[in-house]
C-alpha positions as semicolon CSV with decimal commas, in nm:
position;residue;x (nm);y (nm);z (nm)
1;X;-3,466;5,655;-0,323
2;X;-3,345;5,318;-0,430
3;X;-3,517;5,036;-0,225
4;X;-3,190;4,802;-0,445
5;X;-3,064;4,839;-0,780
6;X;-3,338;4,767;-0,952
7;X;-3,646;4,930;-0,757
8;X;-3,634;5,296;-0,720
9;X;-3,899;5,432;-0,448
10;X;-4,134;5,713;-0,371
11;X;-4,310;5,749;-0,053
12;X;-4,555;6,011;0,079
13;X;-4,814;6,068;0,327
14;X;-4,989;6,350;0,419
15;X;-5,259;6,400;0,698
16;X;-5,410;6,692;0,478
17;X;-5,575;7,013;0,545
18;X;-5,942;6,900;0,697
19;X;-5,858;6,579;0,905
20;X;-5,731;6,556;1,264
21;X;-5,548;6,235;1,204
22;X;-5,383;6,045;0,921
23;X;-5,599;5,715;0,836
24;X;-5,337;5,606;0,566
25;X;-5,062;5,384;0,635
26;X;-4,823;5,264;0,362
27;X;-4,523;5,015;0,301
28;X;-4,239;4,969;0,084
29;X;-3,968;4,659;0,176
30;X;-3,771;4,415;0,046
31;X;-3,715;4,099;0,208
32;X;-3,422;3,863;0,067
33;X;-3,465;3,516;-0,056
34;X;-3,240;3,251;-0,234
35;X;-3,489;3,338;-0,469
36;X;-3,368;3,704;-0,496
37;X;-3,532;3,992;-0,322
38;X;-3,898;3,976;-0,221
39;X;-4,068;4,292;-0,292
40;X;-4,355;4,452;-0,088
41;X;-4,514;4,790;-0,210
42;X;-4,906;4,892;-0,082
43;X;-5,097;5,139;0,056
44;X;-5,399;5,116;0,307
45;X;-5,730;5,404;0,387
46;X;-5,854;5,319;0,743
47;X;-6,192;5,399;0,859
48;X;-6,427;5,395;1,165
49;X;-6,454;5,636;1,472
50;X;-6,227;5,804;1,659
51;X;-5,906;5,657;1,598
52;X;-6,027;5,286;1,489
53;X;-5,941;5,353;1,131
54;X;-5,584;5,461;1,115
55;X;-5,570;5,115;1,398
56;X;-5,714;4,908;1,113
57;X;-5,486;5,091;0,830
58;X;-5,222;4,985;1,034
59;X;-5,306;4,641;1,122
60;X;-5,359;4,578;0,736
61;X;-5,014;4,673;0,627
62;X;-4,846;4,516;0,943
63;X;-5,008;4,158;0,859
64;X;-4,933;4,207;0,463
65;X;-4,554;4,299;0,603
66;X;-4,564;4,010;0,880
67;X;-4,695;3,749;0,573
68;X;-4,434;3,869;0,359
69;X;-4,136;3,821;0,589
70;X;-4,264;3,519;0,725
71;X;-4,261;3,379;0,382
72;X;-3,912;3,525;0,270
73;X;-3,728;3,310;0,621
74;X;-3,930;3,051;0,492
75;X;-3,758;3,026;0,179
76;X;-3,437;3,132;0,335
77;X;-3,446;2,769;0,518
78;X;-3,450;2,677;0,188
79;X;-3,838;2,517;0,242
80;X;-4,125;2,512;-0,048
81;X;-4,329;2,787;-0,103
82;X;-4,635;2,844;-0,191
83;X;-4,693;3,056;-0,465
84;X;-4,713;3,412;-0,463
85;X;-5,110;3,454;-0,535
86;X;-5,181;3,238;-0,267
87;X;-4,888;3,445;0,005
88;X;-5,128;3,733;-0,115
89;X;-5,430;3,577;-0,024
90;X;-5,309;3,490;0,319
91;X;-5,159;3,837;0,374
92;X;-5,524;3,944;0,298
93;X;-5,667;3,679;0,496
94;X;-5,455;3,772;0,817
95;X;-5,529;4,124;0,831
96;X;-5,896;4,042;0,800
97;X;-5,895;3,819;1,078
98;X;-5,697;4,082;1,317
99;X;-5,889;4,358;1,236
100;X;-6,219;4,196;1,310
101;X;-6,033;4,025;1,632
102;X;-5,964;4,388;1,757
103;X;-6,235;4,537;1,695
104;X;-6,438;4,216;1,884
105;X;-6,202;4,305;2,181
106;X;-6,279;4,670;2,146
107;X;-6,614;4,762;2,130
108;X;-6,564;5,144;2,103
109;X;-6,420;5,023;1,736
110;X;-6,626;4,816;1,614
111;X;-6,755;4,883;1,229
112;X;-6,361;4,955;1,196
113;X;-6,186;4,904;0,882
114;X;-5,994;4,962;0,599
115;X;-5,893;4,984;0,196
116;X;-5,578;4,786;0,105
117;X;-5,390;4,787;-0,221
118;X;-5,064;4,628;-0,206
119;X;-4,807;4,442;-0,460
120;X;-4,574;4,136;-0,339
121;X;-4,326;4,017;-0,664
122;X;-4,003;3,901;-0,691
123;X;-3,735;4,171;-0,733
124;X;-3,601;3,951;-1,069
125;X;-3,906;3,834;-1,225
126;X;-4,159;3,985;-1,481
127;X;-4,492;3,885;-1,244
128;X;-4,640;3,941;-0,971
129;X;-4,956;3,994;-0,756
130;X;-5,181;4,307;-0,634
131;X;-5,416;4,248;-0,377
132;X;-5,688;4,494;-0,372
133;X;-5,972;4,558;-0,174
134;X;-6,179;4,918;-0,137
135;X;-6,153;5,205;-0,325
136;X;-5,741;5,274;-0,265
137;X;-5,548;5,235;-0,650
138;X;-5,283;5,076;-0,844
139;X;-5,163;5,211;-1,156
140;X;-4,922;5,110;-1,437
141;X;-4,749;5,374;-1,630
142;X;-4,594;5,199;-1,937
143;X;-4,458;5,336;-2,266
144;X;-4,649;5,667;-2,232
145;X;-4,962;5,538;-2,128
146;X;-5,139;5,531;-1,780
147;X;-5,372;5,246;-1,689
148;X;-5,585;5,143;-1,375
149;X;-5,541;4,792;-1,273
150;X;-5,771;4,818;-0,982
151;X;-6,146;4,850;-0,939
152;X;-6,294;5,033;-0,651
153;X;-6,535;4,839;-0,429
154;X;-6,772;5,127;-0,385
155;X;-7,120;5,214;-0,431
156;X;-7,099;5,480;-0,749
157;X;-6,832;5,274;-0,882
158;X;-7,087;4,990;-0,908
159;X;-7,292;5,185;-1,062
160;X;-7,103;5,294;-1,332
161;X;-7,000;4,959;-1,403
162;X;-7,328;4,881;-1,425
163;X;-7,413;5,150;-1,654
164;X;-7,642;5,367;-1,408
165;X;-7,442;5,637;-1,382
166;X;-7,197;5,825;-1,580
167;X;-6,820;5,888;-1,431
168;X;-6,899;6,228;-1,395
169;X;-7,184;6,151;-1,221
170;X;-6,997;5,953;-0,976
171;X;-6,761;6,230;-0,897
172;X;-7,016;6,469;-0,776
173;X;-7,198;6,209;-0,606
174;X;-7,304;6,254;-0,201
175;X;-7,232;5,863;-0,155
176;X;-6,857;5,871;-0,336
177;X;-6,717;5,738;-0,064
178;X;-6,916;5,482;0,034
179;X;-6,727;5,131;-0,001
180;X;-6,925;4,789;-0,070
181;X;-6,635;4,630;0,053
182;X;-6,351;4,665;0,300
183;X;-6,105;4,475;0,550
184;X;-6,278;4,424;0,866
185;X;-6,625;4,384;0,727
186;X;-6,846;4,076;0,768
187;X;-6,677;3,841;0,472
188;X;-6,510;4,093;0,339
189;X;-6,420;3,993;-0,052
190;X;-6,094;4,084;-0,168
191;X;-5,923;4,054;-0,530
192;X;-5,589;3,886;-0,600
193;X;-5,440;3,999;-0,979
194;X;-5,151;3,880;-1,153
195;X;-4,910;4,194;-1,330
196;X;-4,634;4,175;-1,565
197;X;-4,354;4,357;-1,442
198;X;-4,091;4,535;-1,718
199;X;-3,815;4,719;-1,706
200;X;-3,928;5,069;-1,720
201;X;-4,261;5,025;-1,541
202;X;-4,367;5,273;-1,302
203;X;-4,659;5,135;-1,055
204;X;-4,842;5,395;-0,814
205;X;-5,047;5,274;-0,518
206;X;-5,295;5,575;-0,383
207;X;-5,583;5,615;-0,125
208;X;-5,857;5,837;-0,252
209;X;-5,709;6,150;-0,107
210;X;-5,498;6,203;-0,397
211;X;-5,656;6,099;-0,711
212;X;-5,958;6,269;-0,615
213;X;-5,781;6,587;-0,598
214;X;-5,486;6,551;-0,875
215;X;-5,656;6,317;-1,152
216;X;-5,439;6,087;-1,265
217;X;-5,412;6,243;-1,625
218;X;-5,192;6,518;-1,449
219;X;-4,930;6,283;-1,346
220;X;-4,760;6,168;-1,673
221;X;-4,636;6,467;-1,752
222;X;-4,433;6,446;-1,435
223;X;-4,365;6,074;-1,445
224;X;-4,187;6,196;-1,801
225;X;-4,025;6,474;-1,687
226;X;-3,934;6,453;-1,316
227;X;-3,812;6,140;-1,085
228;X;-4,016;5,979;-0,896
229;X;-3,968;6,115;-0,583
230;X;-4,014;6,499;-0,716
231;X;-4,315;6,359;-0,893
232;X;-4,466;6,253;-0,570
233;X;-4,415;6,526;-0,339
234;X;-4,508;6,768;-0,615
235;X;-4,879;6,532;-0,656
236;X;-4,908;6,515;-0,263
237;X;-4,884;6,920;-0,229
238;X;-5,079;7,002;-0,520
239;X;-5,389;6,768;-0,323
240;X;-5,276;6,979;0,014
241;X;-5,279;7,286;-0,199
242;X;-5,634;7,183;-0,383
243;X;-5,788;7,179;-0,031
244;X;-5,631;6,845;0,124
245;X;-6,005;6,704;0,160
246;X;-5,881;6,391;0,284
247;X;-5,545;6,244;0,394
248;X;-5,337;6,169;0,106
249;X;-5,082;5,878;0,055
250;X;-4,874;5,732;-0,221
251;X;-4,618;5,496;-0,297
252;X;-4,464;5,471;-0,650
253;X;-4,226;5,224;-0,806
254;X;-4,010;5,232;-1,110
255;X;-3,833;4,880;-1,223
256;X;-3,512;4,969;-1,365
């Protein structure tokens, strides 16, 4: 779909074939400013017991949304605003601070929390900031070529930075999916990174559930060939039909 003239949108989320609920939660909004539209594009991989992850998925994206919004009326009362690394960092901030409030109130939940990889840019400018925290992605897709703009904050992925461990290695490893950091935990670090944004650009933003299961190789050949919202359902049932391990959630973006 076409978020506005500009933006064109894919969206999916899929609880998967093993899990009883869907931990994910996503978002994809615009917000207008005098400015020009304010873009908002993430994804979020709750966890904890029960259902205290897919709370904390959702608390993440609602604060990132809520920050966003906020700001955008801001502006529209034609008020100074801060700039956009520092709305991320606040939209981070927030959801921290709720999801550790609620789980504080609700002791059943406690040890909650969540991944969160989210974009906030200006609709007509060529930058903008991803917020990252956990092992959820963002991708660029540029002139042919894929690339990762994220790092996951896990355990293997340490690792391998560190040179310990191969990426192979890391795959097949029992503690993949262990995170070193995450919303909700005890000073929970997060990473703010500036993008370019050009016309043509496609950006993806994925929990684990699908690049685990349809590497991210596989997908240029539909990012070339299909649009973006064939190119997502077709990723989201090939992870289903690859044994939907783990809930599975995207949202892509092409700048046009």
């Amino acid at each position: 779909m076409h978020l506005t003239d500009r933006l064109e949108i894919a969206t999916a989320s899929n609880t998967g074939r093993v899990r009883r609920n869907n931990e994910d939660f996503h978002r994809a909004a615009v917000y207008p400013t005098p400015k020009g539209n304010l873009l908002v594009a993430g994804v979020a991989d709750g966890m904890g017991g029960a259902e205290a992850g897919e709370v904390a998925s959702k608390i993440a994206i609602d604060s990132l949304s809520e920050a966003v919004r906020a700001y955008a009326e801001h502006l529209a009362r034609h008020r100074p605003g801060v700039p956009l690394d520092r709305l991320v960092l606040k939209a981070f901030t927030l959801a921290q601070r709720r999801i550790r409030g609620y789980a504080a109130r609700n002791p059943n939940n406690r040890g909650m929390g969540t991944t969160m990889t989210a974009l906030v840019a200006f609709e007509n400018a060529h930058k903008g900031y991803i917020g990252h925290i956990g092992d959820s992605r963002a991708y660029r897709y540029r002139a042919g070529e894929l690339k990762l703009l994220t790092q996951d904050h896990s355990w293997v992925a340490q690792q391998v930075r560190l040179g310990r461990m191969t990426d192979w290695e890391a795959e097949e490893h029992p503690w993949r999916n262990m995170l070193t950091q995450a919303l909700g935990v005890e000073d929970a670090e997060f990473e703010v990174l500036p993008v370019e944004l050009l016309r043509g650009d496609v950006y993806i933003f994925t929990t684990d559930g699908l690049y685990n299961l349809v590497p991210p190789e596989e997908w240029v050949v539909d990012l070339d060939q299909k649009d973006l919202e064939s190119a997502v359902d077709y990723w989201t049932a090939q992870a289903v039909k690859r044994g939907g391990t783990d809930n599975i959630t995207v949202v892509a973006m092409r700048i046009r």
